[in-house]
N, C-alpha and C positions, 0 to 999 in steps of 0.2 A: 500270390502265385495261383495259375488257374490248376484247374484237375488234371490229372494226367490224359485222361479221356478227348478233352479238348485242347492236349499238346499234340497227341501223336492222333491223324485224321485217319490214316490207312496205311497198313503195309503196300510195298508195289512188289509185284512180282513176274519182272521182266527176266528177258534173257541176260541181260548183264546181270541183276541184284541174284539171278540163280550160278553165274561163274561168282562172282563175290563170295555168294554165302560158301560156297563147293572151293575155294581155295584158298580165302583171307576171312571165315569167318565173320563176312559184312554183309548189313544186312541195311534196305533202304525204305524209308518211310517218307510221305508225305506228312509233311507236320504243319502247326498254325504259322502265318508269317511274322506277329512278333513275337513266336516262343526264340529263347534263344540256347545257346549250345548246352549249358547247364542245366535250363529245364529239361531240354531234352535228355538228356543223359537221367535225370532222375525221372521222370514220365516213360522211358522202355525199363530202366531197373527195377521199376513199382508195379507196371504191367505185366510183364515177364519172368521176374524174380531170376533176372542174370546180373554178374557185373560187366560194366560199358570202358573198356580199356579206351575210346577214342570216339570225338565223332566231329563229324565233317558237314559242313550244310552248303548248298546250292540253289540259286535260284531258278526256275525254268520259265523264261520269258511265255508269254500266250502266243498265240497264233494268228494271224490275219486270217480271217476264212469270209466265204460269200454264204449267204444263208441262202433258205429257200425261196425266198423274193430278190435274189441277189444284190441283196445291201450288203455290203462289208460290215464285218463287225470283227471282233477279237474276244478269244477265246481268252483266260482268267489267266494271271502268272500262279506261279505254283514253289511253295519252299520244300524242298527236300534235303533227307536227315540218313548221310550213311554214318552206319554206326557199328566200330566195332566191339566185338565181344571178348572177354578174356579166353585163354584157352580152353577147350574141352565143353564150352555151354554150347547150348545151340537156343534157337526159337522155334516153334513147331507151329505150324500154320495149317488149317483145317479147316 
């Protein structure tokens, strides 16, 4: 099993994962693409020192984009991790 460190890569802290965290207590990370539900779930309880009632993962496909030489290229896919928490913990982010 790898380290928690190189499960969970970065919190995201968008406009949705701030209604999440503000009414269901979830919270969204970008994670490695073959962690899977359970590492995760142990890699934010180890990090954090919360209990993880649920967690949920999505893939976000990359992008077509035109670079600065206008070659196409594609932007990297990406694994995201919501994940909720028991009642009354929170994550504090700083």
């Amino acid at each position: 099993m790898k380290p928690a460190e190189q499960i969970i890569r970065r919190a995201l802290i968008t406009e949705k994962g701030t209604r999440l965290r503000e009414r269901h207590r979830q919270y969204i990370f970008e994670v490695a693409p073959d962690a899977n539900k359970l590492e995760i779930r142990r890699a934010v309880e180890q990090l954090f020192r919360v209990h993880v009632v649920d967690v949920r993962t999505l893939w976000r496909r990359g992008q077509w984009t035109l670079g600065r030489t206008r070659r196409p290229g594609r932007t990297a896919d990406r694994k995201r991790a919501i994940v909720t928490l028991k009642d009354g913990e929170t994550i504090e982010f700083t």
